[in-house]
N, CA, C and O of each residue as an XYZ file, in Angstrom:
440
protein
N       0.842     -1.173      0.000
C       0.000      0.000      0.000
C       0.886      1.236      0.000
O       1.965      1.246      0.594
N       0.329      2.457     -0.794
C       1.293      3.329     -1.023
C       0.431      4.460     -0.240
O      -0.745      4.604     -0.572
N       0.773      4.960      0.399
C      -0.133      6.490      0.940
C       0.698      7.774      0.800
O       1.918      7.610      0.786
N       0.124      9.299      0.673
C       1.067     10.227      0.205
C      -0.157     11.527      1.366
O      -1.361     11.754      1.487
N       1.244     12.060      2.000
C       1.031     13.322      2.453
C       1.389     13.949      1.784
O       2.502     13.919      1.259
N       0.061     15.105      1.527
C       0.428     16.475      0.186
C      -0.203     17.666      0.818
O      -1.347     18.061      0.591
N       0.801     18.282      1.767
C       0.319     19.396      2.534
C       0.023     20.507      1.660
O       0.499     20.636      0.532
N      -0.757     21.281      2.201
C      -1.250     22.525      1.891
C       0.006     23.166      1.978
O       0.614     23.396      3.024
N       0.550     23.585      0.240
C       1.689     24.376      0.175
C       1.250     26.191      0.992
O       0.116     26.618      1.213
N       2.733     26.981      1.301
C       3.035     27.773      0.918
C       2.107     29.247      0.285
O       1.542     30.194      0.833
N       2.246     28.973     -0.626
C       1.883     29.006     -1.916
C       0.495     29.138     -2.055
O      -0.110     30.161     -2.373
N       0.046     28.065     -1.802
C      -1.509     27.826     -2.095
C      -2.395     28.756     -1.069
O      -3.496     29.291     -1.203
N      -1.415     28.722      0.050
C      -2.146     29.015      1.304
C      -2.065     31.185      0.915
O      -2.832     32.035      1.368
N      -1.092     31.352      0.152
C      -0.906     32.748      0.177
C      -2.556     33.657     -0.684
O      -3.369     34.560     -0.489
N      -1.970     32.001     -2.192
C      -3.155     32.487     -3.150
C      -4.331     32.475     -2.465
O      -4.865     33.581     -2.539
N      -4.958     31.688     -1.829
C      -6.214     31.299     -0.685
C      -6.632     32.989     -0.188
O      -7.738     33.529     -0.214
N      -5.217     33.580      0.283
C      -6.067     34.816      1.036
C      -5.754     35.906     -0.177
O      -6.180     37.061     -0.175
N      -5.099     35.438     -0.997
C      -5.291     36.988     -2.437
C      -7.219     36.912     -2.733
O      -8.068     37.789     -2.576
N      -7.383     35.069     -3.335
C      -8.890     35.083     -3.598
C      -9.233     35.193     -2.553
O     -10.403     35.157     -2.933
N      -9.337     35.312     -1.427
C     -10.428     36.570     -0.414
C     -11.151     37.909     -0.818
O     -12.298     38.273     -0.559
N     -10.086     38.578     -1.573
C     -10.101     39.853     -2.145
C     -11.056     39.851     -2.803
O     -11.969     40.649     -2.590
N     -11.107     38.609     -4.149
C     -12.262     38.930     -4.778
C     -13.847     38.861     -4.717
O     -14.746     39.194     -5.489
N     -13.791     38.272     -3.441
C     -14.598     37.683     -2.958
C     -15.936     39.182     -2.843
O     -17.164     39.097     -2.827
N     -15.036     40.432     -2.781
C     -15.440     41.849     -2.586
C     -15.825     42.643     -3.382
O     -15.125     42.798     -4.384
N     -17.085     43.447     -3.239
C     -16.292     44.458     -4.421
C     -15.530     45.348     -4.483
O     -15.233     46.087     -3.545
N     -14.877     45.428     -6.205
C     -13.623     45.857     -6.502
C     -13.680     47.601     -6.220
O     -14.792     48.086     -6.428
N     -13.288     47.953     -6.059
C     -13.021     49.611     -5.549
C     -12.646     50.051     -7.183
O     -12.855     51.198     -7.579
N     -12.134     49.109     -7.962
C     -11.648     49.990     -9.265
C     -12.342     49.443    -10.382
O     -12.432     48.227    -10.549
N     -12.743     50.125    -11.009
C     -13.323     49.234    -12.639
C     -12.204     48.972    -13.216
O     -11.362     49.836    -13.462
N     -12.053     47.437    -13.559
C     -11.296     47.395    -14.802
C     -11.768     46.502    -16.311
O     -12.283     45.400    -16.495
N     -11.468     47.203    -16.895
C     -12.174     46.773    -18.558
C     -11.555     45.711    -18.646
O     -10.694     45.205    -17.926
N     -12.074     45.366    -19.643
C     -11.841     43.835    -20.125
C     -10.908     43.542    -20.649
O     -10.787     42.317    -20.637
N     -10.048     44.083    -21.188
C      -8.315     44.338    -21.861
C      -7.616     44.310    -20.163
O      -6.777     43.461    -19.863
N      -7.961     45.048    -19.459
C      -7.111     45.542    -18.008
C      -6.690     44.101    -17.644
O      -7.457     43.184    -17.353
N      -4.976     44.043    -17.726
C      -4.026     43.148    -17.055
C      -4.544     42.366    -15.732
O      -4.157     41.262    -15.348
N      -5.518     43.212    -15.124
C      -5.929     42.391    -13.821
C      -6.771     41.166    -14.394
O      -6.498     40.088    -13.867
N      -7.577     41.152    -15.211
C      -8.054     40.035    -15.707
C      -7.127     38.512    -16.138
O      -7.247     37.302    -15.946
N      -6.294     39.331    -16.740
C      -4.892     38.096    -17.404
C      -4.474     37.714    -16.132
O      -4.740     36.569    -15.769
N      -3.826     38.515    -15.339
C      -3.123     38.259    -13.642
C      -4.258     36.865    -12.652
O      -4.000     35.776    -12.141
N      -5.346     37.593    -12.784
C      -6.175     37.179    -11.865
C      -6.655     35.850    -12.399
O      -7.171     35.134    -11.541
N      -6.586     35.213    -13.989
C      -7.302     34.162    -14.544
C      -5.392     32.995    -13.885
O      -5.397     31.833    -13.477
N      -4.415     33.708    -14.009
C      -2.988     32.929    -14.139
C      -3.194     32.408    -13.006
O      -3.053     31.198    -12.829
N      -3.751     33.665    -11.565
C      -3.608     33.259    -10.410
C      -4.353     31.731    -10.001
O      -3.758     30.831     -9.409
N      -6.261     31.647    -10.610
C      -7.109     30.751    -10.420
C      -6.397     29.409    -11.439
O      -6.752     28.273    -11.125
N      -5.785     29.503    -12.180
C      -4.866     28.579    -12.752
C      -4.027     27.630    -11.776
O      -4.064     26.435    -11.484
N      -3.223     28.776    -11.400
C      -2.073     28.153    -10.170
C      -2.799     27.199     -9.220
O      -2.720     25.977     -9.095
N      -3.747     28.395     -8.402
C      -4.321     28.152     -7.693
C      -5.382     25.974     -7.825
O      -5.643     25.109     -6.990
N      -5.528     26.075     -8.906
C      -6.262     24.788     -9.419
C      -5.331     23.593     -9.535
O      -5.650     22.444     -9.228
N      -4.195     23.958     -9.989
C      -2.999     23.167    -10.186
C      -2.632     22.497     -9.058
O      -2.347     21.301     -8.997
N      -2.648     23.481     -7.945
C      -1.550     23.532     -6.156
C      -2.787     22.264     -5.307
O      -2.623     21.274     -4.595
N      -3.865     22.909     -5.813
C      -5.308     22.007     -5.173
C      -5.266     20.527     -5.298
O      -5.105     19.583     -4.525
N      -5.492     20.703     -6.694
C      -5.357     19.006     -7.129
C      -4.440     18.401     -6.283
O      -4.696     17.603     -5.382
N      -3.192     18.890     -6.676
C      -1.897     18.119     -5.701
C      -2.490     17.831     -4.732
O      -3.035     16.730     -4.670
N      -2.567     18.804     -3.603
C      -2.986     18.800     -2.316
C      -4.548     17.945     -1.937
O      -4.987     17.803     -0.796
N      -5.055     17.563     -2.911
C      -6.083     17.052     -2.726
C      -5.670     15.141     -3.603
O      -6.479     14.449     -4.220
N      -4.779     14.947     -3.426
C      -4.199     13.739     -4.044
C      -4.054     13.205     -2.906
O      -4.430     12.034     -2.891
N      -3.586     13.664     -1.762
C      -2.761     12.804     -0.724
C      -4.163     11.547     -0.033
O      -5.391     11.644     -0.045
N      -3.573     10.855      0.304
C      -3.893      9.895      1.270
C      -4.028     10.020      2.997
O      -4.994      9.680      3.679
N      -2.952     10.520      3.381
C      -2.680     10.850      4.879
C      -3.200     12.399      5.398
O      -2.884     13.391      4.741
N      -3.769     12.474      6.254
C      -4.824     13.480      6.570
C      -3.374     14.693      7.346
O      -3.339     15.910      7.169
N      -2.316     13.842      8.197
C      -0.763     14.540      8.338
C       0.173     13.852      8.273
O       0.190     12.674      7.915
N       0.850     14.356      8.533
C       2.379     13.644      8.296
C       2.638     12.182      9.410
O       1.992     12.127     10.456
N       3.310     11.426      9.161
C       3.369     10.297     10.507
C       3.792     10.707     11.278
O       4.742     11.461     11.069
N       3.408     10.495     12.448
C       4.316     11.281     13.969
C       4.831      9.974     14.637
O       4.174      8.996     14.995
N       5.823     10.142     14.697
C       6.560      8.888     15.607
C       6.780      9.460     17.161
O       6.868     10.483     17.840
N       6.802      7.886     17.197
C       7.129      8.089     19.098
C       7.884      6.715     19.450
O       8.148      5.790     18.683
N       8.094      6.809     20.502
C       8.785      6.037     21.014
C       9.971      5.492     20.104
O      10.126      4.360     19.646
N      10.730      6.582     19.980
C      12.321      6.760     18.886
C      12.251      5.921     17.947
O      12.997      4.947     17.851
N      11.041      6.312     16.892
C      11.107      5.484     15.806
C      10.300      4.208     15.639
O       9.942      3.844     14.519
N      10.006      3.517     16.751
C       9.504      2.446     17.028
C       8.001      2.545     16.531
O       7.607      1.698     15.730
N       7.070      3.632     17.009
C       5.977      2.993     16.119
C       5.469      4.440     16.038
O       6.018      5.274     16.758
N       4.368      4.847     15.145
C       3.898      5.590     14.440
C       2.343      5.580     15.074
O       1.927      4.776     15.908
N       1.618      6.646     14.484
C       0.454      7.060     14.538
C       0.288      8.171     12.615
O       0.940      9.083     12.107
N      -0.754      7.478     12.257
C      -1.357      8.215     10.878
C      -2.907      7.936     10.679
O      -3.678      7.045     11.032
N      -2.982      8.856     10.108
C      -4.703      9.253     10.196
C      -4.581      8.620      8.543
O      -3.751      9.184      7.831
N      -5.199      7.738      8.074
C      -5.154      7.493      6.516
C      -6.976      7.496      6.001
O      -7.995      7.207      6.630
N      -6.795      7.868      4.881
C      -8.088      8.169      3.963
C      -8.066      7.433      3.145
O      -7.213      7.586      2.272
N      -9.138      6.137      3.055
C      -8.879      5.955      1.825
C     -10.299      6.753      0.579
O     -11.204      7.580      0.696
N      -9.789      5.959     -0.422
C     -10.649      6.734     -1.725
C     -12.450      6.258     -2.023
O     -13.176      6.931     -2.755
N     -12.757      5.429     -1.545
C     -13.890      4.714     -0.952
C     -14.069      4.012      0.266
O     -13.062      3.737      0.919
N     -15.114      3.702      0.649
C     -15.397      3.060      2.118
C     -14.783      2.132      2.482
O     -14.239      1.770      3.525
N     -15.009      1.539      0.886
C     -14.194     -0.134      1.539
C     -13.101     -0.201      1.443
O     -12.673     -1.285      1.841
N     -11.866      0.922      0.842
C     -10.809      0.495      1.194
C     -10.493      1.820      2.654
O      -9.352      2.198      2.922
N     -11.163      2.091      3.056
C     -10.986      2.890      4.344
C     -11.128      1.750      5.029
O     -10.127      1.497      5.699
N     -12.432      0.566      5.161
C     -12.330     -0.647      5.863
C     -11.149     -1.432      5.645
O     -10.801     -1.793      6.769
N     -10.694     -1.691      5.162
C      -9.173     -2.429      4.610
C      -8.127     -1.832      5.242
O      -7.298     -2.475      5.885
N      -8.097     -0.466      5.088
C      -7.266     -0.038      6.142
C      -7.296     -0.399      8.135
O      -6.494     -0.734      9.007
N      -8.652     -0.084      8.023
C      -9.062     -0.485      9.720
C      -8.556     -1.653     10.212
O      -7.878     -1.810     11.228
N      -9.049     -2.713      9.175
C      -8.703     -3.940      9.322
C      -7.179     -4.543      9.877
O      -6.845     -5.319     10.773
N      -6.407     -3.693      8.767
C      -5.095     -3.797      8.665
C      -4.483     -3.424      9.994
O      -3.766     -4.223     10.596
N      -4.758     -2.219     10.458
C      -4.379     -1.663     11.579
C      -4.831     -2.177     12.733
O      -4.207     -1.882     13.752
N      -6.017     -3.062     12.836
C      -6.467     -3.755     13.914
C      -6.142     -4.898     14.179
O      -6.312     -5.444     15.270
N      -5.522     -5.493     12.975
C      -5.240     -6.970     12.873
C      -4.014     -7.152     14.181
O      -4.182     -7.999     15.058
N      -2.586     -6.088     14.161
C      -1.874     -6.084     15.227
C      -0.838     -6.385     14.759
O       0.173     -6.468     15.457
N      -0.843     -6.623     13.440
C       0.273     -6.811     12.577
C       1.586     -6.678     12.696
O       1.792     -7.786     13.191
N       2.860     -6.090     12.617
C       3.643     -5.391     12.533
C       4.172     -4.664     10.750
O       4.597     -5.201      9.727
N       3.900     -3.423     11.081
C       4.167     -3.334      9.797
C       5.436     -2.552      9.010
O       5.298     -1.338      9.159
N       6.418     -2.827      8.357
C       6.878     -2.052      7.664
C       6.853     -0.849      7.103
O       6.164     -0.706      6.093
N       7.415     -0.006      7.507
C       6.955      1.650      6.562
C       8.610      2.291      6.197
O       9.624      2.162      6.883
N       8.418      3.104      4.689
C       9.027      3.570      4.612
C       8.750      4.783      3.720
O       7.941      4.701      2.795
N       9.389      5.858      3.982
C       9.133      7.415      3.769
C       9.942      7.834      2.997
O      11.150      7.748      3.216
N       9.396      8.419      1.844
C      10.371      8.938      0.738
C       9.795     10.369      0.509
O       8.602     10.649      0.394
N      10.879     11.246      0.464
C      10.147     12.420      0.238
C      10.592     12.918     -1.463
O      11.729     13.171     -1.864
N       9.265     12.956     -2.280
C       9.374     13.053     -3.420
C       9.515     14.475     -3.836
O       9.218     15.157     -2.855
N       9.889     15.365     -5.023
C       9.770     16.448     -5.740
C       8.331     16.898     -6.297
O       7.851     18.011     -6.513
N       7.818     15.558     -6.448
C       6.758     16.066     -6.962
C       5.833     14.831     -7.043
O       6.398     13.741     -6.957
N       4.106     14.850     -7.241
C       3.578     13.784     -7.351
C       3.923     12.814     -8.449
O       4.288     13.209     -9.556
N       3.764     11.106     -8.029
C       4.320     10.509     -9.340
C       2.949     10.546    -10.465
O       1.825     11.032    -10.331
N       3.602      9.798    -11.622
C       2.412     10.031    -12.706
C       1.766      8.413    -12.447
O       2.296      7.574    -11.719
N       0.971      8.293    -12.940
C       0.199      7.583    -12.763
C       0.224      6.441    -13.948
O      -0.592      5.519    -13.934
């Protein structure tokens, strides 16, 4: 099983409070040529791009370890019910399980 934490960049979180702004009305008219239109369509672009990512992950946070490595705590999601049950299962069974953490550049392709 592969699971992926994809935090809320940076980034995303900045664009988040620019679109606040528009949320208002604008204090300035701008015509339909006016650069704020081009700016503001690039921004909801980005903005759609950063989402997806962030809305890919699996793990609700990052794993928190305790007891120096020894065992973990993760909140996991899965993509339907029944493999959210599969997960439960897994974790209840008492298993011992293997994990290992790679921190990637970017999401893989599919």
């Amino acid at each position: 099983m592969v699971f992926y934490y994809t935090p809320v960049t940076p980034e995303l979180i900045s664009i988040g409070q620019r679109l606040g702004d528009l949320l208002h009305v604008q204090m300035t008219y701008h015509l339909p040529k006016d650069e704020f239109w081009k700016t503001t369509k690039e921004m909801l672009e980005k903005a759609y791009k950063l989402l997806e990512i962030s809305n890919k992950g699996t793990l609700m946070g990052p794993p928190l370890w305790k007891e120096k490595g020894k065992s973990s705590a993760m909140v996991l999601m899965g993509s339907s019910d029944e493999e959210t049950e599969s997960y439960q299962k897994m974790v209840q069974s008492g298993d011992q399980l293997v994990i290992k953490i790679e921190h990637l550049n970017k999401f893989p392709e599919k």
